[in-house]
C-alpha positions as CSV (number, residue, x, y, z in Angstrom):
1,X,-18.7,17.5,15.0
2,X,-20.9,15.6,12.4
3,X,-25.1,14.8,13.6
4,X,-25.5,11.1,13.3
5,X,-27.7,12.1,10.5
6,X,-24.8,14.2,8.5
7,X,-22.6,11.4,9.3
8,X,-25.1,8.8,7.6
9,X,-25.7,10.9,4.8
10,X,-22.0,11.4,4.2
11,X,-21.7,7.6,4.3
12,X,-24.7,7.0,2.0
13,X,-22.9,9.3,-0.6
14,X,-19.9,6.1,-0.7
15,X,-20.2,3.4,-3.0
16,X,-19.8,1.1,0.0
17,X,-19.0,1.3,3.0
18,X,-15.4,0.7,4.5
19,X,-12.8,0.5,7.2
20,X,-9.5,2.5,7.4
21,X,-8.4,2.5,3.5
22,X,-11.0,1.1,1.4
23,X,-12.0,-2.5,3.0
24,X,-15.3,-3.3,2.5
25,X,-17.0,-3.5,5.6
26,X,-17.5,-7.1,5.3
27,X,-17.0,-10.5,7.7
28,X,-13.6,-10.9,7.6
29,X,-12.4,-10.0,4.1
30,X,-8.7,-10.2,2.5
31,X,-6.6,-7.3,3.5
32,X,-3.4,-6.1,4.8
33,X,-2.7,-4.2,8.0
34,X,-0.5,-1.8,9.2
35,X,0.4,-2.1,12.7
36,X,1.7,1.5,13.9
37,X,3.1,1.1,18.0
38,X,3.1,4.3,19.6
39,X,5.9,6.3,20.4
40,X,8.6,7.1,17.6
41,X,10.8,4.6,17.8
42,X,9.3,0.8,17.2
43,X,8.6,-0.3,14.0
44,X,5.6,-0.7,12.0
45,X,4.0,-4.0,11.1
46,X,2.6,-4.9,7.6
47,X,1.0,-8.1,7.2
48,X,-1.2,-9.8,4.7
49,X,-4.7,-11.3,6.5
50,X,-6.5,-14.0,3.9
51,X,-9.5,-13.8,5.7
52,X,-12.5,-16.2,4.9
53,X,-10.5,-16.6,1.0
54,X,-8.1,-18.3,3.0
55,X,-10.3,-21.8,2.9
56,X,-8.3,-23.9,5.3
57,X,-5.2,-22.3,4.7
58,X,-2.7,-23.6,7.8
59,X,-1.2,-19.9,8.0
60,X,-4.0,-16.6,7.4
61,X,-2.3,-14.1,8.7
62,X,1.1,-13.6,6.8
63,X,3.5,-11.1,8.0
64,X,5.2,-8.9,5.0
65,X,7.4,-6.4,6.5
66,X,8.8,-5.1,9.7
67,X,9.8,-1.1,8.5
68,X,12.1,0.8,10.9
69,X,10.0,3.6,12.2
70,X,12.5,6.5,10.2
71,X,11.6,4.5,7.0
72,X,8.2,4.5,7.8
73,X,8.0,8.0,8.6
74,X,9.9,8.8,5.5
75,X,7.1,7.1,2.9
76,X,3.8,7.3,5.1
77,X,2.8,10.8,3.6
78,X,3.1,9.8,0.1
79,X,1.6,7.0,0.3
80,X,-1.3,8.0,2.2
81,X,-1.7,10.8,-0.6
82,X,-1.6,8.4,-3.4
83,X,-4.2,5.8,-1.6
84,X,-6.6,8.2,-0.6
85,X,-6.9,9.0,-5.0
86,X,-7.1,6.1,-5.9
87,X,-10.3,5.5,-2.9
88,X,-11.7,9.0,-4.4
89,X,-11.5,7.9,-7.7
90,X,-14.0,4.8,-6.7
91,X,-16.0,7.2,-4.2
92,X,-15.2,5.6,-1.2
93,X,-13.5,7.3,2.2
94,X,-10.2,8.4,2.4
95,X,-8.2,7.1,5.1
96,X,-5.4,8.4,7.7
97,X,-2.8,6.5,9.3
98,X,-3.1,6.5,13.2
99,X,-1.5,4.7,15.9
100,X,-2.7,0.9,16.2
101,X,-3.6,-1.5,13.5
102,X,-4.5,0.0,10.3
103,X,-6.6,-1.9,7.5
104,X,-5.4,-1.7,3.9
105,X,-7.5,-2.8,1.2
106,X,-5.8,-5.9,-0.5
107,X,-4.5,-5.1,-3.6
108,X,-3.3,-1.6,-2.0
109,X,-1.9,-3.4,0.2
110,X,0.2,-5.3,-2.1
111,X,1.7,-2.5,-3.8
112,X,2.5,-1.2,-0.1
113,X,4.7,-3.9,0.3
114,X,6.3,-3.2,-3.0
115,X,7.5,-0.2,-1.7
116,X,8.5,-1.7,2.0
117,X,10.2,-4.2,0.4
118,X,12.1,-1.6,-1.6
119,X,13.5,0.7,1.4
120,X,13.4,-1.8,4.2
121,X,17.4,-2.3,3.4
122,X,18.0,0.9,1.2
123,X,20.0,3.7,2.0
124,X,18.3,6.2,3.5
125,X,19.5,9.0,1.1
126,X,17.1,6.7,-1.5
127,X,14.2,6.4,-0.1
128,X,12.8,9.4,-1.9
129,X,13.7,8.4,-5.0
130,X,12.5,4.4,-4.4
131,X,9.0,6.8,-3.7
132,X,9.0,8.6,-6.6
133,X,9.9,5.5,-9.2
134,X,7.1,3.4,-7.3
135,X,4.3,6.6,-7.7
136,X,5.0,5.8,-11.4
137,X,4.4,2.6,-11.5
138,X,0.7,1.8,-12.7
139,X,-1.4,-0.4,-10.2
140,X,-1.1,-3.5,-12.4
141,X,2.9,-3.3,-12.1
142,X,2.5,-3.0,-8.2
143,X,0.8,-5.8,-8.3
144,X,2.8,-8.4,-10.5
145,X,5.8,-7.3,-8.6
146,X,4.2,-8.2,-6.0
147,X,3.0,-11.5,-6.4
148,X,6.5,-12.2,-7.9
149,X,8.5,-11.2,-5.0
150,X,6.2,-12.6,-2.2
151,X,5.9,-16.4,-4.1
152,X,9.3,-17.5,-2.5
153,X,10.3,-14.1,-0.7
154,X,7.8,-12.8,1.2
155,X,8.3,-13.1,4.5
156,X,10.7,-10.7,7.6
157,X,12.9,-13.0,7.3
158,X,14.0,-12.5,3.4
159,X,15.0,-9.1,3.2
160,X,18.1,-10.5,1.7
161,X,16.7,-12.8,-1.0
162,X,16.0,-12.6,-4.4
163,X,13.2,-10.8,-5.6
164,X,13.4,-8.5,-2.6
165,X,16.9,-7.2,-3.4
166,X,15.9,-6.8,-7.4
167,X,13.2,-4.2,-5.9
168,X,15.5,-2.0,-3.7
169,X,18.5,-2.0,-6.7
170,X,15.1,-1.1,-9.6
171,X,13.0,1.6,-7.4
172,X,16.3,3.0,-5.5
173,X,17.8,3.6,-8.5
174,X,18.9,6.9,-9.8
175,X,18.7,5.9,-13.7
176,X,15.5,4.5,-13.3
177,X,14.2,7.3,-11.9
178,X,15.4,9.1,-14.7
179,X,13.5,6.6,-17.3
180,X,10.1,6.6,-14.6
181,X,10.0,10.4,-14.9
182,X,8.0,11.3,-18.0
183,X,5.5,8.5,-17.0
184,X,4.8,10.3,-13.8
185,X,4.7,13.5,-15.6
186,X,1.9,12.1,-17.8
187,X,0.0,11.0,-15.6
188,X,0.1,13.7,-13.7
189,X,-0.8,15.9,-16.5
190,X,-3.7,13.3,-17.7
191,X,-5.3,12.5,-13.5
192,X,-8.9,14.5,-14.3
193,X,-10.3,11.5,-15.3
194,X,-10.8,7.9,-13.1
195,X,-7.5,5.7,-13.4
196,X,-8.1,3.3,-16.5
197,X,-6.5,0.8,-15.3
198,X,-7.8,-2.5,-13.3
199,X,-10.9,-2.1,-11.2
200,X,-9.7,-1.4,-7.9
201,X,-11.8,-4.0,-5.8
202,X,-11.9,-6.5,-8.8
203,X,-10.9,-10.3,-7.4
């Protein structure tokens, strides 16, 4: 086990410090949670906290997505590998997913629900392919699709709705996996150097 003095030191050598995967240690900050019950069989809990930027919002705590645990089980890995490069990339801590309530830095948390929203209703044969086309999407994509879907159709009860079905026919499907693929390669070939894209934490 690490001394309290290794433990500091290995925090001091963070940007900033942060809770679960890469929220600032802050008073109440905007970011999403994962709620994961224990046991194998309940499902897991996404949902969007405002925080403080919520003003005097009626509603700061929005729930996203209600994932059957299989579906869960069947993207957590991958998405806890691509996370936790994108947190090294901006030298902060890695995070793991444990049982309870996980916190999710906002705009990661967004493109989480991209891909919940994808396989919440797909078949589960597609899942790894909805996985794979979402990897290749770059952050900024996440994120417009995203604030596109969850505008009218972001709640448990719109599964059914709109932008949420044109995300499980685009990232479950086989063709555009197909057209995705060289992207992924790329980047993949090109990932030595710090993601280009938008600042991670930028508001």
């Amino acid at each position: 086990m690490l001394s309290d003095k290794q433990g500091e030191t290995r925090a001091a050598a963070y940007a900033h410090r942060t809770r679960g995967f890469g929220v600032p240690a802050t008073s109440d900050p905007h970011h999403f949670v994962v709620r994961i019950p224990r046991g194998n069989s309940a499902p897991v809990l996404i949902s969007e906290h405002l925080g403080m930027s919520a003003g005097a919002a009626p509603k700061q705590i929005l729930d996203r997505s209600l994932l059957e645990r299989p579906r869960w089980s069947a993207i957590r890995a991958e998405v806890q590998r691509a996370f936790n490069a994108r947190l090294k990339e901006h030298n902060l801590a890695t995070g793991t997913w444990k049982v309870g309530d996980n916190p999710v830095d906002r705009l990661l948390g967004k493109e989480l629900c991209v891909l919940a929203w994808a396989v919440e209703r797909l078949e589960p044969e597609k899942i790894r392919i909805a996985v794979r086309n979402w990897l290749a999407l770059r952050p900024e994509e996440r994120w417009w699709l995203f604030g596109m879907t969850a505008i009218a159709t972001g709640g448990l009860q719109d599964a059914d709705k709109g932008w949420r079905v044109a995300l499980r026919f685009a990232l479950g499907d086989v063709a555009q996996n197909e057209l995705l693929k060289p992207r992924l390669e790329a980047r993949k070939v090109g990932s030595t150097g710090p993601n280009r894209t938008l600042g991670l934490f930028d508001d």
